[in-house]
Every structure is written in structure tokens, then in C-alpha cells.
C-alpha positions as CSV (number, residue, x, y, z in Angstrom):
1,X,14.1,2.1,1.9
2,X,16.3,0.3,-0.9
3,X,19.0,-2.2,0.7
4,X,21.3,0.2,-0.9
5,X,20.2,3.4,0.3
6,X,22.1,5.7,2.8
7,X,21.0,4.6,6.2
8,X,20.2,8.2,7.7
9,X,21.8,9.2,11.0
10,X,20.5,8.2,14.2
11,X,19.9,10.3,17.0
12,X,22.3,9.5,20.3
13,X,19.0,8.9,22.1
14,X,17.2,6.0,21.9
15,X,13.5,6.0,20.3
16,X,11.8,2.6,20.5
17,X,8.6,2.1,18.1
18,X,6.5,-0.5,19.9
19,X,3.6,-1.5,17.7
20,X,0.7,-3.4,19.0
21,X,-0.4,-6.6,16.8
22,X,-1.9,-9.4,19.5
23,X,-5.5,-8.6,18.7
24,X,-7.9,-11.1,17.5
25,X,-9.5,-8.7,15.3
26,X,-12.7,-10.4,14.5
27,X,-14.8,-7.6,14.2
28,X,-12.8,-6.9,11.0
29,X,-14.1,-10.0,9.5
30,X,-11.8,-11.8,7.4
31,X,-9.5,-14.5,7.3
32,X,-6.5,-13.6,9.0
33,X,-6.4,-11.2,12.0
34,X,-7.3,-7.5,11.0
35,X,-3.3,-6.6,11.4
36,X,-1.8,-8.9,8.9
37,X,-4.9,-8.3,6.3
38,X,-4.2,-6.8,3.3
39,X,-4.4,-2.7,2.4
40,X,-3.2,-0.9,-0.4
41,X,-0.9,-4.2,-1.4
42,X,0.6,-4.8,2.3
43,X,-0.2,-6.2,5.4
44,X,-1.5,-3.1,7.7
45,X,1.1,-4.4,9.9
46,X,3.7,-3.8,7.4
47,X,2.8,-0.5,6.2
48,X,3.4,0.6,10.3
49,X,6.5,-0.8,11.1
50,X,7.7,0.3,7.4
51,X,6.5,4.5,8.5
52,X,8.2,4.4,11.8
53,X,11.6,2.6,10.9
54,X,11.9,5.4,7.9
55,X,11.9,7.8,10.5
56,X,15.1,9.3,11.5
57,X,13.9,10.1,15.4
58,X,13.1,6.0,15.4
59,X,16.0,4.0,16.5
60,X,14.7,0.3,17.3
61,X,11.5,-1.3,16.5
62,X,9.4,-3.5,18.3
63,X,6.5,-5.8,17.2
64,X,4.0,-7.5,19.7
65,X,1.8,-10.1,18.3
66,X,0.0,-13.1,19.9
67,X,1.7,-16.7,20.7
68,X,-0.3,-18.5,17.6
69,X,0.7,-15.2,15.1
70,X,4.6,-15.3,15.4
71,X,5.1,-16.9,12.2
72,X,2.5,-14.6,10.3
73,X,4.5,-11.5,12.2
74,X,7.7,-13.0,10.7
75,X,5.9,-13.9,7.2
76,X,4.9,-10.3,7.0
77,X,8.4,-8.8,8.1
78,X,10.4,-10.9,6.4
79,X,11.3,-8.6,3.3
80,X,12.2,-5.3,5.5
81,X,15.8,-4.6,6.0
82,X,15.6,-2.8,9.7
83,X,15.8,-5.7,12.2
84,X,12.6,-5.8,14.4
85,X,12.2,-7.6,17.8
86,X,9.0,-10.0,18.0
87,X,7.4,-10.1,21.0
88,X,4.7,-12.4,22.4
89,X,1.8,-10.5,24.0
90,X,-1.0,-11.0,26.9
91,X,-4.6,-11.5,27.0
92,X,-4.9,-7.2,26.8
93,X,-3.5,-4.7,25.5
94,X,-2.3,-3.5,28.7
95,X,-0.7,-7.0,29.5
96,X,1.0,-6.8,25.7
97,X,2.5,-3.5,26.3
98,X,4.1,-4.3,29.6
99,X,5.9,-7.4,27.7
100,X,7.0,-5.0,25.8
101,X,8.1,-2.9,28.3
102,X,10.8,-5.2,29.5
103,X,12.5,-5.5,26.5
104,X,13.3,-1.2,26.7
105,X,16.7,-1.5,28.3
106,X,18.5,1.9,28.1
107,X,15.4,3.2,26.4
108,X,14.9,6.7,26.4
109,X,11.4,7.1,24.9
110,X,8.8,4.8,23.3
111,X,6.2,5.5,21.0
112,X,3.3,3.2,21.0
113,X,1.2,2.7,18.4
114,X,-1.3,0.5,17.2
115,X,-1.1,-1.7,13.8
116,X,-4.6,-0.9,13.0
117,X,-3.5,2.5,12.0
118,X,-1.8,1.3,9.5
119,X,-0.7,4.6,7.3
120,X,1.7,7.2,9.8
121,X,2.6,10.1,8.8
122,X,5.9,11.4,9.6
123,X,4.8,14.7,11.0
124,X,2.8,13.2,13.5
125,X,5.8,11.5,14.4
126,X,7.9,14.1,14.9
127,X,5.6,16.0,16.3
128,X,5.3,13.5,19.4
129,X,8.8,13.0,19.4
130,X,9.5,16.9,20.1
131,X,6.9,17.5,22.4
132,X,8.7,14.4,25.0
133,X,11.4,17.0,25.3
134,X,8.7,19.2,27.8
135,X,6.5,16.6,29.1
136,X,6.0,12.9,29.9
137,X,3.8,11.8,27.3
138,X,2.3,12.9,24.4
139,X,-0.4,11.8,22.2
140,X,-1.8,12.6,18.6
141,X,-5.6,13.7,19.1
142,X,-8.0,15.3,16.5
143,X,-11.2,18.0,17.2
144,X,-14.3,16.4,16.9
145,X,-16.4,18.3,14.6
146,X,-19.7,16.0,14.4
147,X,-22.3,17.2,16.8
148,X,-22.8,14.7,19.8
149,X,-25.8,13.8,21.5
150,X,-26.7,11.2,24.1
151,X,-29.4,8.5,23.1
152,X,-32.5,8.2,25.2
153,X,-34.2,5.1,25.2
154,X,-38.1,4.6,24.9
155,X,-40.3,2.3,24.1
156,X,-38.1,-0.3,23.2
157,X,-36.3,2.7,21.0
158,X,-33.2,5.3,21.1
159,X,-34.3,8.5,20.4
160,X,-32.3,12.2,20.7
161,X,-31.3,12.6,24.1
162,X,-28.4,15.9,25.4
163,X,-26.1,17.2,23.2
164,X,-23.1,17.0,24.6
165,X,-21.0,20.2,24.2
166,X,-17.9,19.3,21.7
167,X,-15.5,22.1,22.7
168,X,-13.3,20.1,24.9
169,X,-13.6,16.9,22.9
170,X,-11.0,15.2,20.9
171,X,-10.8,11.8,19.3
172,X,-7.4,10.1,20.8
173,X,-5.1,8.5,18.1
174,X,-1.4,6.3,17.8
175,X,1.1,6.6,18.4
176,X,1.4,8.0,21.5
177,X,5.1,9.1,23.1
178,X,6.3,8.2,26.4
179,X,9.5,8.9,28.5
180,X,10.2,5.2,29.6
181,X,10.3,6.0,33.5
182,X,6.8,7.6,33.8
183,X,5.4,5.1,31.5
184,X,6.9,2.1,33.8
185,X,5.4,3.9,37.2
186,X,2.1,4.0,35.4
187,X,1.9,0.2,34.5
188,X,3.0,-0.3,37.6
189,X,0.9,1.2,39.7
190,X,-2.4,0.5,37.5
191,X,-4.7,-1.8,39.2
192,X,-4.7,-5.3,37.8
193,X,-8.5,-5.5,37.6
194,X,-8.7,-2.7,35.5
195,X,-8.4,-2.4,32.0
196,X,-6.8,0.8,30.1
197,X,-8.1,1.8,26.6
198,X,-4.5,3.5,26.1
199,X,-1.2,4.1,27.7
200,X,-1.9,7.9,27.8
201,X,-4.9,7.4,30.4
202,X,-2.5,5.7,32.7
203,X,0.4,7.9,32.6
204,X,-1.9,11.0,32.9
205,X,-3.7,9.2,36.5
206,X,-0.3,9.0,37.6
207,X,-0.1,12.7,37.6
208,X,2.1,12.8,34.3
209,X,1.3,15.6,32.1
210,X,0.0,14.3,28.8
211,X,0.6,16.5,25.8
212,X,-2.1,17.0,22.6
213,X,-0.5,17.0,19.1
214,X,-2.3,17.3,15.9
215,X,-3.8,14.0,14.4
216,X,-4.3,13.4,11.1
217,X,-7.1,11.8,9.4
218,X,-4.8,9.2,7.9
219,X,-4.5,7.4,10.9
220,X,-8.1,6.5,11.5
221,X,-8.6,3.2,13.0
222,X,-9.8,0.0,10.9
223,X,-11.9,-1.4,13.2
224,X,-15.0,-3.1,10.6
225,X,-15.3,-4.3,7.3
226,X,-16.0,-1.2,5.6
227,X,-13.1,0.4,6.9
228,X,-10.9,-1.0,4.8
229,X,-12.5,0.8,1.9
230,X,-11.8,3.8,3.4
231,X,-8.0,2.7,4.2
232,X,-8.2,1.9,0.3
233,X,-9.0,5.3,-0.3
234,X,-6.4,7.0,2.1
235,X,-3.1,5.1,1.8
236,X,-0.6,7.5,0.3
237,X,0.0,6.4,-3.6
238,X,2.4,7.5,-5.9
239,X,1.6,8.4,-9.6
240,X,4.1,5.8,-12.1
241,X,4.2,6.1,-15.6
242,X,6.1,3.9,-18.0
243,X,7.1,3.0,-22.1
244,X,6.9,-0.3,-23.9
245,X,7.9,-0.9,-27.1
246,X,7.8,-3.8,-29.6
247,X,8.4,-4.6,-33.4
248,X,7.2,-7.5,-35.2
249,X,7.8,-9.0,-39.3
250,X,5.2,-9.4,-41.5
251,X,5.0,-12.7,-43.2
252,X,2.7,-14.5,-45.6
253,X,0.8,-17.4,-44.3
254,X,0.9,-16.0,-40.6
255,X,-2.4,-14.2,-38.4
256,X,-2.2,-11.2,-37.9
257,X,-3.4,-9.9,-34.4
258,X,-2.9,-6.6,-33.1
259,X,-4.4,-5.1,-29.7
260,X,-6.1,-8.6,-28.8
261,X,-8.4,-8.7,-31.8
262,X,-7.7,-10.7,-35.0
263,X,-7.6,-8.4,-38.6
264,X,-7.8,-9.9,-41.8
265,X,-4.7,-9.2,-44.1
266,X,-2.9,-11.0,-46.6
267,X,0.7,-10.8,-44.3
268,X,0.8,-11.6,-40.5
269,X,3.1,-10.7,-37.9
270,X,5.6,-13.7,-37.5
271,X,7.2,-14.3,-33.5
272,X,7.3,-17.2,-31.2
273,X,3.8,-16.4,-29.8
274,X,1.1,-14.7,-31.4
275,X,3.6,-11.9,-32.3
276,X,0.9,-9.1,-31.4
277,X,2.9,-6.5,-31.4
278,X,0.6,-4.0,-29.5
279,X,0.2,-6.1,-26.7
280,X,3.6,-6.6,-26.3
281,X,4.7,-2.9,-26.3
282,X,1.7,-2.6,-23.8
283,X,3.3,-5.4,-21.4
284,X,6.0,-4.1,-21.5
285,X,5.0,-0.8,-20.4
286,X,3.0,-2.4,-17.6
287,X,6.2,-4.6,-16.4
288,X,8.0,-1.2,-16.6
289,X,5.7,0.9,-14.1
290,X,7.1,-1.5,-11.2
291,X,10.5,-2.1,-12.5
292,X,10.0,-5.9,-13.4
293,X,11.8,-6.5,-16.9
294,X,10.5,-7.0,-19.9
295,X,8.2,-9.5,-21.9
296,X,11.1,-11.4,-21.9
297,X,12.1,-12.0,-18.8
298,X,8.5,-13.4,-17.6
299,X,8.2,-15.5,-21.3
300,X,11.4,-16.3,-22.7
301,X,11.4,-17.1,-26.8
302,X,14.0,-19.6,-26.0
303,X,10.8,-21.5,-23.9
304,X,8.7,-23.8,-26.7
305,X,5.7,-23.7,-24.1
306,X,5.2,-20.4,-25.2
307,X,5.3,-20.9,-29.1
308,X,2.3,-19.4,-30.5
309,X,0.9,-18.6,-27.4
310,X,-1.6,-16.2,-26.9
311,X,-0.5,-12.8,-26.1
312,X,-3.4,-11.8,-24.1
313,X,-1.8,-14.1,-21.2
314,X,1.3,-11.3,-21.3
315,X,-0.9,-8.3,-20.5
316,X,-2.9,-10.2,-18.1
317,X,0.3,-11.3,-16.3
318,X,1.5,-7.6,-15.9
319,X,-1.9,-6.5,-14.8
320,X,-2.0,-8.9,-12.4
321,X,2.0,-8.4,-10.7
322,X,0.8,-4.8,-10.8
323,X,-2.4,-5.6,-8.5
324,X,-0.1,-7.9,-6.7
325,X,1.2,-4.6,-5.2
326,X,-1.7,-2.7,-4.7
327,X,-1.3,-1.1,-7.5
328,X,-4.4,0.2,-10.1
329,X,-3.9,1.4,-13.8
330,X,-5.3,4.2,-14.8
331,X,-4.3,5.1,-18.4
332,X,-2.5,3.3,-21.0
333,X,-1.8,4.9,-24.4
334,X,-0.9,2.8,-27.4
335,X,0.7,3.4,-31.2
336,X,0.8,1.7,-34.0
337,X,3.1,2.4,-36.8
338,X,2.5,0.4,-40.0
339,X,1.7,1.5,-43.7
340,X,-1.4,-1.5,-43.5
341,X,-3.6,-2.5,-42.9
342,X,-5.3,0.3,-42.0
343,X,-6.3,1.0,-38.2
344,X,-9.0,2.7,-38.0
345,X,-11.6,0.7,-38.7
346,X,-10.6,-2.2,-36.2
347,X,-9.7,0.8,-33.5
348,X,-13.4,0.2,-31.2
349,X,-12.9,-3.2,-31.1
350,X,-8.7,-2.9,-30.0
351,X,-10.1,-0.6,-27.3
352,X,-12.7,-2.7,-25.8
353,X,-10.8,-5.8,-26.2
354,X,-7.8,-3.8,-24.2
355,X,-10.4,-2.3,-21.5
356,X,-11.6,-5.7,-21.6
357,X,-8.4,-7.2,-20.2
358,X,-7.5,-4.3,-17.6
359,X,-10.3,-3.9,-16.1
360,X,-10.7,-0.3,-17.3
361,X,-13.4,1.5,-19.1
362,X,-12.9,2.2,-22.7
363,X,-11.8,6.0,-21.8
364,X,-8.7,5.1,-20.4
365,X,-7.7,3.5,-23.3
366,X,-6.3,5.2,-26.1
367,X,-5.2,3.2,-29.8
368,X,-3.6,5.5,-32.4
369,X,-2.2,4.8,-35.5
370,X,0.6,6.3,-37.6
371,X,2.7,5.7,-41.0
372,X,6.7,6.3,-41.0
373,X,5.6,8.2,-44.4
374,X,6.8,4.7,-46.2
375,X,10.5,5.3,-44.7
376,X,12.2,2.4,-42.8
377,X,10.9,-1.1,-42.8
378,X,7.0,-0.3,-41.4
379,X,7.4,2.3,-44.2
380,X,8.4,-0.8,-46.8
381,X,5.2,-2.8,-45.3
382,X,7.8,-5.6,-43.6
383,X,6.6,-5.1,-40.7
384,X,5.2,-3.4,-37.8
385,X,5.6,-1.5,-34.9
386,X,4.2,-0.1,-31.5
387,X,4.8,1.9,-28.8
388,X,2.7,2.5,-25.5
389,X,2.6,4.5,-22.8
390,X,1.1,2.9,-19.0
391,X,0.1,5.2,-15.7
392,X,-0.7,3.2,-13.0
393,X,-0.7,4.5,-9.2
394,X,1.0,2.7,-6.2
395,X,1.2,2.5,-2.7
396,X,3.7,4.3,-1.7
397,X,6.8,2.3,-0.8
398,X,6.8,4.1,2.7
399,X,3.9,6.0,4.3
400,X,6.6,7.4,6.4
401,X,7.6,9.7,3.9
402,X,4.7,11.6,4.3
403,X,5.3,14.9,5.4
């Protein structure tokens, strides 16, 4: 959600979102806890708290993270515009969601969810949400559909054992809804030298009816490092596609370069860098699929460090804000308009030379070339001109807006 947009209208009831960051993750590998690592451009973290405060059911939000991770919490939250409420959890999960349970004053319902689950989808939300109305807690669970069997072991071994009949079996998910009251008897009344997986187990010991809802695959649980791969794969993207164009002057004495390759001609193209035109129109196309200016605002003319400077730098700058976000190009489309020199013959190496640079094979790369029919100034030969086209897909800016 823009600072500018609408806020939409909260319910009179109060929904807290408490998710659940204190974990050391180190079965995740990497260098940061799992929760603040980076998928699909944003800290997991992020990409939770982002789904639930842009649903309309959600009211307040809640974040519980670890003594020595408060300034990495407020590092990662820092850019959202919803206030959330940072608070420092115990040696279990158990222990981290009863500190967060003293901060639900005039709560009405909590859902609890875990930051590892990093992409929510708003039906799921809802869906928990509606079915508090009937019940005291209710959780988002899918069918298990793998066949299950118990290992036997043997001689030092594990071979086949039972199958265990699937029927009744469902892999539990976050977030889970609670009315506040049940969920506080249940932590209450949980023996302190037991641990709880989940806050559904305890409410439902209690004698609380627990509701199912339906999962959804996108909230599958990075646990290891080849999850994140798969949370790669999954997080909701949206498609962007955007138009650069540039136009340079043809001058004696000057190189010509077009596309990141170097042609000979008697004339070159005459600007405060390189002046290769194609590249330009590309960067700008690139800057244009996330909204961040134009050539000019990230390399002023006005600046003598970038006199004659090579325009490949440009494109690689734009590449990289795009990747910056977590975003990926997929297709750019570039055209030339000039009466010479003629295009064709340096097209293969404009096209691997641009692949080159994004990271992209030479398929998603297209170079074409046109006249103006020798109207207007290409059409003269003083100068020339190019247009291009960028696609590029992005995380989207909230998962909650999934349907």
C-alpha cells in the first residue's frame, strides 16, 4: 500500500496479526536468521507483516523477534507505513507467544502466524477470520496426498514399515485464529514442562473446538536451504513492461557504438558519454519497469565523471536496481531508426553483447532496425534513433492481495 492510498475501513472489532520471528533459524543456513533472509527481493519477514496489514479484517500488528534481533526487526520494517509493535520473545515459541499475549488489551481475536511462511494469501485470511465467528480457533490445514509409511529399522537400515492410512491426515499451516479468551485459558493452563508445536494443539486440549480451513500451497514452510528455491518459485509476481527512448547526433570524428558493440562508420554518435543510443533507450526502459526515472536522473550530463563514459555501466545499473527488488527480465525489444550504417550485419553481435549484460539468452533479446524512409533528421543521416521495449516480472508489492 502507497503512503497515499485510501486506508480501507476497519472492522469495529479488533484483529491482532501476531507474527512469530524469535527463531534462530540455523537449519536454514545462511547469514542472518531464516526470517529476515531474503525471498523474492524482501525479507520473509516483510513479505508477512506486508499480507496481513493489507487485509481489511486486520486491525493491529504485532511482531515478536529475539532480544539480539530488534534492530534487524526494525531495519526490515522500517519502510512500511502501518505501525507495528515489536516484541521481545522467549526461549520457545510457546514462551514468545504468551509475551505476546500481554500486549492484546481489548483484543477480540488474534491470528498467529509464523514469518517462515512468508507469502499469505488473503483468502486464507479471511477464511480464518469468518470461521472465529462459530468457534474458538481455527486453523489453515491441507490433505495430505503422498502415501505414508512408517520406517522399520534393520540391520543398521530403514526399510518400509505400515502405511499409515492418509484419510484423516492433514498437514497444519499459519496463521491460525484465536478468540483471545480461549487462547489465554490454554496458555495458561499448559504445563510448563511441556512444549506445544502450535497454539491450535493447546486450545483444542483445553476442550476448544478447533476449526479446519483450506491451506494453500503458498504458505509452505521454509525450513532448509533448498526451500528457498521453492519460495523463489512461488511468491506471487506481477508481469511489468516498459518504453525507453533515446536520440543521438551524428558527428565526424566521434565512435560510433550502438547496442554495446563498436561499428565502423565514417560519423559517430556525439553525447556526454559514449552516446550509444540503443543502450540508452534500453536503460531507460529498464529504469521505467520500476518507476525510477530516467538515464538522467542516475547519470546527469551536467556530471564530467560521466563524460565519455561507457554506456554499458547504464544498463548494468538498471539491471541491477531491478534485481535489487527481486525482480527478473525476461524480454527486452530494441529499434533502431537510422538511414546508416546498415544494421544487419552487426545485429548477432548487438544481441549477444545485450544478452551478455542481462543475463539473458540471446532469445529474449530482440534488435531491429528501420529507416524513416529519409524523412526527418535520421531520414537526413544526422543522426540516430532508438526505441525499446523491457518486460521484467516482480514480486508483487503485497502478497496480501492475493485472492
Amino acid at each position: 500500500m502507497n503512503a497515499s492510498d485510501p486506508k480501507p475501513a476497519r472492522p469495529a472489532a479488533r484483529t491482532v496479526a501476531m507474527i512469530v520471528a524469535a527463531g534462530a533459524g540455523v537449519r536454514a543456513g545462511g547469514t542472518v536468521p531464516k526470517q529476515f533472509a531474503v525471498v523474492a527481493g524482501r525479507p520473509m519477514l516483510v513479505h508477512a507483516v506486508t499480507a496481513m496489514q493489507a487485509h481489511p479484517a486486520i486491525t493491529d500488528m504485532i511482531v515478536i523477534v529475539a532480544r539480539d534481533q530488534v534492530a534487524l526487526a526494525r531495519e526490515a520494517l522500517a519502510d512500511l507505513h502501518d505501525e507495528v509493535t515489536i516484541v521481545i520473545g522467549g526461549t520457545t515459541r510457546r514462551d514468545s507467544v504468551a509475551n505476546g499475549l500481554v500486549h492484546l488489551d481489548d483484543v477480540d481475536r488474534v491470528l498467529i502466524h509464523d514469518a517462515a511462511r512468508p507469502f499469505v494469501p488473503a483468502a486464507v485470511i479471511g477464511a480464518v477470520v469468518d470461521a472465529l465467528s462459530t468457534c474458538d480457533a481455527a486453523i489453515p490445514v491441507m490433505a495430505v496426498v503422498d502415501t505414508l509409511a512408517r520406517g522399520a529399522r534393520e540391520d543398521g537400515a530403514t526399510w518400509l514399515g505400515d502405511v499409515v492410512p492418509r484419510d484423516a491426515l492433514y498437514r497444519v499451516q499459519t496463521p491460525q485464529g484465536f478468540r483471545v479468551g480461549p487462547l489465554r485459558a490454554a496458555h495458561a493452563a499448559w504445563p510448563g514442562d511441556e512444549e506445544a508445536t502450535d497454539d491450535g494443539q493447546m486450545v483444542r486440549r483445553l476442550g476448544g473446538r478447533v476449526a479446519f480451513v483450506q491451506g494453500d500451497p503458498m504458505l509452505d514452510k521454509v525450513t532448509h536451504p533448498d526451500d528457498f528455491a521453492a519460495a523463489e518459485a512461488r511468491a506471487p509476481r506481477e508481469t511489468r513492461t516498459a518504453m525507453g527512448f533515446d536520440v543521438h547526433r551524428l558527428e565526424t570524428g566521434e565512435e560510433l557504438w550502438l547496442g554495446g558493440v563498436r561499428i565502423p562508420h565514417d560519423k559517430g554518435l556525439s553525447g556526454h558519454s559514449d552516446a550509444d543510443v540503443a543502450l540508452h533507450a534500453l536503460t531507460d526502459a529498464l529504469l521505467g519497469t520500476i518507476a525510477a526515472g530516467d538515464i538522467g536522473t542516475h547519470f546527469p550530463p551536467s556530471d564530467p565523471q560521466w563524460k565519455g563514459a561507457d554506456s554499458v555501466q547504464f544498463l548494468q545499473h538498471a539491471a541491477r536496481l531491478i534485481a535489487d527488488k527481486g525482480g527478473r527480465i525476461g524480454f527486452v525489444d530494441l529499434t533502431i531508426m537510422c538511414e546508416a550504417p546498415k544494421i544487419g550485419p552487426h545485429r548477432g553481435a548487438m544481441t549477444a553483447r545485450i544478452a551478455e549484460l542481462l543475463h539473458l539468452t540471446p532469445d529474449r533479446v530482440s534488435i531491429k532496425a528501420t529507416t524513416t524512409e529519409r524523412l526527418g533528421f535520421t531520414g537526413r543521416g544526422e543522426g540516430i534513433a532508438a526505441q525499446a521495449v523491457a518486460t521484467i516480472t516482480l514480486p508483487t508489492s503485497s502478497s496480501g492481495a492475493l485472492g
